[in-house]
N, C-alpha and C positions, 0 to 999 in steps of 0.2 A: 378565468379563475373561479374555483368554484364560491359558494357562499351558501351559509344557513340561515333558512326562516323559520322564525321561533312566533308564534302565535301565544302568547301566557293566560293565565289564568286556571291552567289547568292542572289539578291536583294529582302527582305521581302515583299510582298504584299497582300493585303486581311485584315480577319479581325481575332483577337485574343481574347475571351473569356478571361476576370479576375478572376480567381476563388474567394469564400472566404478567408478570411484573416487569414494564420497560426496564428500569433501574437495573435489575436481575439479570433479563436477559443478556445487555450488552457485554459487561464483563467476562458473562458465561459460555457467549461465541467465542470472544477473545483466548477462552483458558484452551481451542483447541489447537492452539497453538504449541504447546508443552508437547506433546505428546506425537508420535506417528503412527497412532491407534484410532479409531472412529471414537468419537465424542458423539454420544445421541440425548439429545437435549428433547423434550417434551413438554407442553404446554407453553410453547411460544408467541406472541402475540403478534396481530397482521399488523403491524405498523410500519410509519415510512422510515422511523429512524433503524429498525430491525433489518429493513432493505439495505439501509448506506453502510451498516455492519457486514450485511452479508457481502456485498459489491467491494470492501476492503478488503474480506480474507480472500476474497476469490481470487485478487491479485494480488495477496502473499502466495497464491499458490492452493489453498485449500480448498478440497472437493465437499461442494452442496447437496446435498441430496434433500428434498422437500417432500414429506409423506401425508402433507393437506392434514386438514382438522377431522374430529370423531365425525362422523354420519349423522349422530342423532344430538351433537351440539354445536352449533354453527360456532359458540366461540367457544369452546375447548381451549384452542388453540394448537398451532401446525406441533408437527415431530419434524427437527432438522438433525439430519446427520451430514457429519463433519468432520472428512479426515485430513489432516496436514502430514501426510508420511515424506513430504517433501516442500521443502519452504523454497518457492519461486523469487522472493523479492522479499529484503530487508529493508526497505523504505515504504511506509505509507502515505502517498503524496499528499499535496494541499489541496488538490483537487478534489478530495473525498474528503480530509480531515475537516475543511472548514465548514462541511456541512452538518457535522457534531459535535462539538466538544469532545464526546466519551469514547470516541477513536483513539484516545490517549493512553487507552488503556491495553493497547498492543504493544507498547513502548516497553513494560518486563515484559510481558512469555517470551518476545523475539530476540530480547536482549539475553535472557536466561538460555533458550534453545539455541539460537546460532553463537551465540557471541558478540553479535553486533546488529543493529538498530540503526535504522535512521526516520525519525519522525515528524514529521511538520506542527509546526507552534500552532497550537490550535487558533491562535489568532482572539481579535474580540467578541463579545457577547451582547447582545441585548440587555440581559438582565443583571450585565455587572463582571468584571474580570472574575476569570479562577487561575491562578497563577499556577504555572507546573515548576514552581522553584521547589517544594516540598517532593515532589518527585526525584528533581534531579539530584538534589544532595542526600535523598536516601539511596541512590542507587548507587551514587558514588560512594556510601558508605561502604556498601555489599561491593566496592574493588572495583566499580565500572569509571572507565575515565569519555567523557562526558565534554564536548563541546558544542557550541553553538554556531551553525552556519549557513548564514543565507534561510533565515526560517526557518531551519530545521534541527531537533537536537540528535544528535552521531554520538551513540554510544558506543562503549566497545568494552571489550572482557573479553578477550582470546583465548586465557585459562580459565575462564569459567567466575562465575559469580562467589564470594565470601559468605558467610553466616554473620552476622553483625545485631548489634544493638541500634534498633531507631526508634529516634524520641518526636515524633510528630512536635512540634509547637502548635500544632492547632489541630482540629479532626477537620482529616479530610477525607470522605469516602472512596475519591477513585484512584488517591496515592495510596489507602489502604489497599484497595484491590491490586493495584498495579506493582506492589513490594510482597506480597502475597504472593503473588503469583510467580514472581521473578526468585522470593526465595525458596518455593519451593523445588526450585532446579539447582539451586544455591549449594555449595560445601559447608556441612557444619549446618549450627543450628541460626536463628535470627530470631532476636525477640521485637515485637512491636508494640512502643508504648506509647499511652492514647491513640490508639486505632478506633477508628470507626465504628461503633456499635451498631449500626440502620440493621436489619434485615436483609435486606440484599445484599450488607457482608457478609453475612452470615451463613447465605445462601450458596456463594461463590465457596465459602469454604469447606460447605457439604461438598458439594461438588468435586471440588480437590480431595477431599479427602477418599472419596467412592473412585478416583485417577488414580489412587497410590499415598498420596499426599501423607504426612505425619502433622496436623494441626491442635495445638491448647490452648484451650481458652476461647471457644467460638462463641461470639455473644456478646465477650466480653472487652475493654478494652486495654486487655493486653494479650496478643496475641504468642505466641512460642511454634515457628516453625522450622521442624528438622526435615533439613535439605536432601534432598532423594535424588539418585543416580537419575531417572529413571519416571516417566509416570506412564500409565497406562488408559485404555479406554475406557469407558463408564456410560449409563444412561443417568440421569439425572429430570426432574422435572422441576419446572419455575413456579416457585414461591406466585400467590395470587398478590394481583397489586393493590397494595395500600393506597397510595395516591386515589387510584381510579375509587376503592372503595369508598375513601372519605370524602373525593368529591361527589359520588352519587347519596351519599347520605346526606349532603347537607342538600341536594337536587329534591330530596325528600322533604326534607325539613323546608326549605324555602317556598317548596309547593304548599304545606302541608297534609303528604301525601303518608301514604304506606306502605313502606317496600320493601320487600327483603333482596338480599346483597349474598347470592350465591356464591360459597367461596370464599367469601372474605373471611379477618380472620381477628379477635379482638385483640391479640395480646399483641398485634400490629400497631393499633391504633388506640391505644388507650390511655395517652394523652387527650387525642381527638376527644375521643369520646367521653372524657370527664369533661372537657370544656364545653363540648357542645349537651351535656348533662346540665352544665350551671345557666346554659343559654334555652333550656327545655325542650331539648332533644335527646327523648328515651332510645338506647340501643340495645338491645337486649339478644345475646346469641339464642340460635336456633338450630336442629338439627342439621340444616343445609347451609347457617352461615349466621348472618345477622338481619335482625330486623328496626327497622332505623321507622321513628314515627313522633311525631309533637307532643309532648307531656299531656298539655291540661290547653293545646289549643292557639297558645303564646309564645311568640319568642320574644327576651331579655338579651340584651347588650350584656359583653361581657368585654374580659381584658384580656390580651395575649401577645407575646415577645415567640420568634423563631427561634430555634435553637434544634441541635443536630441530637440525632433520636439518644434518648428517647424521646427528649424535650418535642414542640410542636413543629411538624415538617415546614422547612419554608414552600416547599413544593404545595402548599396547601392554604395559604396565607390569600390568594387573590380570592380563592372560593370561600375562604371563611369572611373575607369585608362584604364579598356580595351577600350572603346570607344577613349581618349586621347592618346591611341599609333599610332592613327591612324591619329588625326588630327593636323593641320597645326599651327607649334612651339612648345615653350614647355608649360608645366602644373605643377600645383605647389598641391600633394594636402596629407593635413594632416590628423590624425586619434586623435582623442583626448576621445575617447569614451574604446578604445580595446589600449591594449600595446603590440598586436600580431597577426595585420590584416593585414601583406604584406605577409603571405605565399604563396599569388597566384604570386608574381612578381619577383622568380625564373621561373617558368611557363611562364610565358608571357615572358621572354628574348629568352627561348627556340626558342620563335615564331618569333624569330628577335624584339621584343620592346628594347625600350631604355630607361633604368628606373634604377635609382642612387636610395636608400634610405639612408637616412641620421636619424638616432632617430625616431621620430613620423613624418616623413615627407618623400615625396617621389616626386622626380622631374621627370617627363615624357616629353622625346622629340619625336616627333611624327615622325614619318619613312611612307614611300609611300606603303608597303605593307608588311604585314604579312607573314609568312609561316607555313603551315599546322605541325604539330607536334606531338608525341604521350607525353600526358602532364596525369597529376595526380592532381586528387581535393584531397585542404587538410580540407577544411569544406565547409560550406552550399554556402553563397555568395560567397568565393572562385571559385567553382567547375564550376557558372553558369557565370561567368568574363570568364572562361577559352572559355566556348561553347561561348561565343559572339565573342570573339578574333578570333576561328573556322571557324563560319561565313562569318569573313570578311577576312580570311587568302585564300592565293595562295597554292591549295593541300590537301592534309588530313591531318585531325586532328582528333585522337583518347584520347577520355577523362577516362580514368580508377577513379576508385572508386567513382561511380558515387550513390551509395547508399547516398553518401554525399549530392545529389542534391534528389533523391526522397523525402528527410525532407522534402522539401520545394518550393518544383518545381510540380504541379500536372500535367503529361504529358506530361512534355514539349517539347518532341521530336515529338511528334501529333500535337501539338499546331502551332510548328515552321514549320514543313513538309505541312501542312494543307496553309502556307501562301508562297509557293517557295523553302522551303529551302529543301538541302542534305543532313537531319540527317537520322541517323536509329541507333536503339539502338539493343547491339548485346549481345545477352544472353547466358548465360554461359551452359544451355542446347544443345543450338545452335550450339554451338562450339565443345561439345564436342558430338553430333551428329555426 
């Protein structure tokens, strides 16, 4: 199994590449499902979770086609085309789904295009249940009659999906996308109230809409979509990711380094970056993106609760405590989104941090240096909190189970080595060479 060795002490410099946006991407495979036209998607990113997408539509039947990244930018990102002019299979097994969660989100197009679905419960989480009961009672709003069986939910709509009113009780980003999707094959119109504002909703319904789609209100959270016969093909290219950006910005700040964040984009992250302004980290756009760098030399303890965008990403919570073990007094910061996102803050004590949790909250007193550590990712943002704490730590730091970070990280041991830093990632070939 592979592993990363982090050497710290070394101050980031240069410039970082933002890939496409995981979040984005998967939905955005999912939507070529609507259609029996090519879908050609542009700036997608190499990752593994982009794989287990693509390995599901393949056996729904949908044809791949992979046109590799630009020549003169290694992470551009690939051009996938994707046509479904025939749906081989209405079941997505458990055998794929339980390697995602966001495979849920084939659950509308297939229910909207064929009429019937059959999808496996994605099962538990690491970092805390995401329940698909918000899914199923909006679908069954829109006329779908919806059972549970043996693991899996069997939808059905043989005349076709309704136009309907759905009242979200809470925001959920991939029951946005997945009612989205489902109504725009729907009869009639469907409004959706508290939908999901993130970005990478936002994104999906560019996309739908450049399909044929009839979309109001993109952005915002209420959404108005009038149901079309019919969608068609579209190119579309993937939103840069925020996640990746604001984690390498604070990769900045914890070194303190100077980096620009090609791509990125501000009005993505401008929560982030007010708060990491009060913690004295200047971000200031620039013609190719942003440039991310230490005020006056200090970082400041700050406070912070998760909340769903525009509020602060919980997707960003593990990288914002590694950055506050490091700066000056303490930090105060809650997760309201996951009921199981401090598994990295056994990891970081390892490292000499000083971090009490208490329920949904976790108080950080900031210590004058780190020490290198052999530490263990237990998921996605987890894994890449660890490597930032690496960075800024006195000695080696070895990261094991680092597949956790390929979900969602594309290269990022290139990325970081390319701007000063002492990573190299060490392969289990290697070793055993």
């Amino acid at each position: 199994m592979d592993r990363i060795r982090i050497r710290g002490g070394k101050p980031l410099k240069g410039k970082i590449p933002i890939s496409g946006a995981k979040n984005a991407a998967l939905p955005l495979l999912a939507a070529c499902l609507l259609t029996d036209e090519k879908l050609t998607l542009g700036n997608v990113p190499h990752l593994a979770d982009i794989t287990t997408m693509a390995n599901l539509l393949g056996q729904h039947g949908v044809g791949l086609s992979l046109n590799g990244a630009h020549p003169k930018q290694g992470f551009a990102g690939r051009t996938i085309e994707l046509t479904a002019n025939k749906i081989a299979s209405i079941t997505a097994p458990y055998d794929l789904v339980r390697k995602m969660r966001a495979s849920i989100v084939v659950l509308g197009p297939l229910l909207a295009r064929c009429g019937e679905a059959k999808v496996s419960l994605p099962g538990g989480c690491a970092i805390g249940t995401r329940p698909v009961d918000l899914h199923i009672s909006a679908l069954e709003r829109l006329g779908a009659d919806i059972e549970l069986d043996q693991g899996y939910i069997h939808a059905r709509a043989p005349k076709g999906l309704r136009g309907a009113e759905i009242i979200f009780p809470m925001v959920t980003v991939t029951g946005t996308e997945n009612i989205m999707m489902a109504a725009a094959l729907a009869k009639g119109d469907t409004t959706i109230v508290n939908a999901a504002r993130e970005p990478e909703v936002a994104d999906l319904a560019q996309c739908l809409t450049a399909m044929g789609a009839e979309i109001e209100g993109i952005g915002t959270d209420k959404l108005r979509i009038k149901g079309q016969g019919r969608l068609h093909g579209a190119y579309h290219s993937v939103i840069p990711d925020r996640i990746e950006a604001g984690t390498f910005a604070m990769a900045a700040a914890i070194t303190n380094g100077d980096v620009e964040l090609l791509g990125a984009r501000l009005e993505h992250i401008q929560t982030v970056a007010r708060l990491l302004a009060e913690a004295g980290v200047s971000i200031e756009e620039t013609a190719g993106g942003l440039r991310v760098r230490r005020a006056n030399g200090m970082l400041q303890g700050v406070d912070m609760m998760t909340e769903p965008f525009p509020g602060f990403p919980t997707d960003l919570q593990a990288q914002l405590m590694a950055l506050m073990c490091v700066a000056g007094g303490a930090s105060m910061i809650t997760e309201t989104i996951f009921e199981n996102r401090f598994m990295h803050v056994p990891e970081l004590r390892r490292m000499g941090a000083s971090i009490t949790v208490h329920n949904a909250s976790a108080m950080i007193r900031g210590v004058k240096q780190l020490t290198g550590a052999p530490v263990m990712a237990t998921d996605l943002r987890a894994s890449v909190s660890l490597a930032l704490a690496g960075l800024a730590a006195e000695g080696e730091t070895t990261l094991n189970r680092v597949y956790h970070l390929d979900r969602g990280y594309e290269r990022l041991e290139d990325k970081l080595s390319a701007c000063g830093a002492d990573i190299e990632r060490i392969r289990e070939q290697d070793e055993a060479a």
